[in-house]
Steps between C-alpha positions, in 0.01 A plus 500: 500500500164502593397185289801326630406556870170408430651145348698409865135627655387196288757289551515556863135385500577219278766370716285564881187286280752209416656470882137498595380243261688156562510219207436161683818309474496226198184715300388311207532663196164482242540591167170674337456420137173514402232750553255446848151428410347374830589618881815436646733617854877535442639458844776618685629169511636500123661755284276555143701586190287654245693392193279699234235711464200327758161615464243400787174480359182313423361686846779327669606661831895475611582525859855570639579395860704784691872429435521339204731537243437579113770536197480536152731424237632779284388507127811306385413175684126485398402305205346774303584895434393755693342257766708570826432316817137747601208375647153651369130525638318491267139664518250279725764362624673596826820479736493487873859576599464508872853641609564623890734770610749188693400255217502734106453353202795528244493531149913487391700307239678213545798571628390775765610322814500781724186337667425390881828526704706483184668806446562414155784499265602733248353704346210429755702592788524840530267748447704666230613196347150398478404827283722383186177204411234535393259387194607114581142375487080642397318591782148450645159590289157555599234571236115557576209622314402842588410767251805624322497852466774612195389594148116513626434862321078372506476364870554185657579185294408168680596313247920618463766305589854597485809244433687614840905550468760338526334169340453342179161402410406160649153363396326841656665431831664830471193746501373683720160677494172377341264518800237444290609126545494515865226404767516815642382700154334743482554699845770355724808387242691749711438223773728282325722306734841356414560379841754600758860598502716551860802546635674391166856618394533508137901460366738595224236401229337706194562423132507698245265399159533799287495874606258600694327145531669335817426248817509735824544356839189527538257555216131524486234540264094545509560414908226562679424666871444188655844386457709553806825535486736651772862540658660393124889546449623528130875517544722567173257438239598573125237717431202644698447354893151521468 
């Protein structure tokens, strides 16, 4: 009972974010194929469909205009296994998705179209319709490189990186850790910034790789105190929220 209420507490929030929101009328959709290597903005003027797994990195910094609209594709419509529609920081990389309370940012699948004054059609259009989905998509990564703190029986090891869940290995985009490699070495890698996360509603995504190795909501690894992130909804995610 209790977990149940707590869903249509979600779901209630999801559905007061999406009247708020508003998708302009005749929003361009953008697929995104290939991993981000130099700065870009996704505006609120297009809809982005992250149709595998998308790392941002090379010290690349994303920004996401308030209101704008990302999906992913679920693991059977991606070219690969095990490489759902997610979108990754990497480490030295960062995100800047600048979200408002009248204008959130929303991470959903693609057919979620309870969004602006859209009320949405099943199973989006109830509340408890809208709890049978979930695990249609990845989610959102960030990855940094503070000190990692497991298995370190003799004291602090700047040099360990960890292969964070959820994800195949990809080339070391993956890891987290290893602030032995960073600028900040040897007394501020707790500095590490990943950028800034606000007023973001996370939807129906999560997957699943093995047990106990899965995409969250929202996942991070090795993030440091200089990231900022704030007012985040994660709203029927497979596995963890956060």
């Amino acid at each position: 009972m209790q977990q149940r209420l707590q869903g249509l507490l979600f779901s209630a929030l999801v559905t007061a974010m999406g009247a708020l929101l508003g998708s302009p009328a005749g929003a361009a959709t953008v697929p995104v194929t290939s991993d981000i290597t130099t700065s870009q903005t996704w505006t609120a003027g297009n809809e982005y469909l992250l149709e595998t797994v998308i790392y941002v990195t090379n010290g690349a910094t994303l920004t996401i205009e308030p209101g704008t609209i990302v999906r992913g594709w679920p693991d059977s419509l991606t070219p690969g296994t095990n490489d759902p529609g997610t979108l990754v920081i990497t480490r030295g990389s960062k995100i800047h998705a600048l979200g408002t309370g009248l204008k959130p940012i929303v991470f959903t699948n693609t057919d979620d179209d309870n969004i602006g004054s859209n009320p949405g059609t099943f199973p989006y259009d109830t509340p408890e319709d809208a709890l049978s989905v979930t695990g249609t998509w990845g989610g959102l990564i960030l990855l940094g490189r503070t000190y990692v703190a497991n298995n370190a029986t003799t004291g602090p090891n700047a040099s360990r990186e960890v292969q964070i869940e959820g994800l195949t290995a990809a080339g070391g985009l993956g890891f987290y850790g290893n602030c032995a490699a960073s600028a900040l070495f040897p007394a501020n890698c707790d500095d590490d910034d990943s950028g800034t996360i606000q007023y973001l509603s996370l939807r129906y995504g999560g997957y699943n790789v093995s047990a106990n190795n899965e995409i969250n909501g929202l996942t991070l690894g090795g993030v440091g105190r200089e990231t900022d992130i704030d007012h985040v909804e994660v709203f029927q995610n497979k596995d963890d929220a956060i």
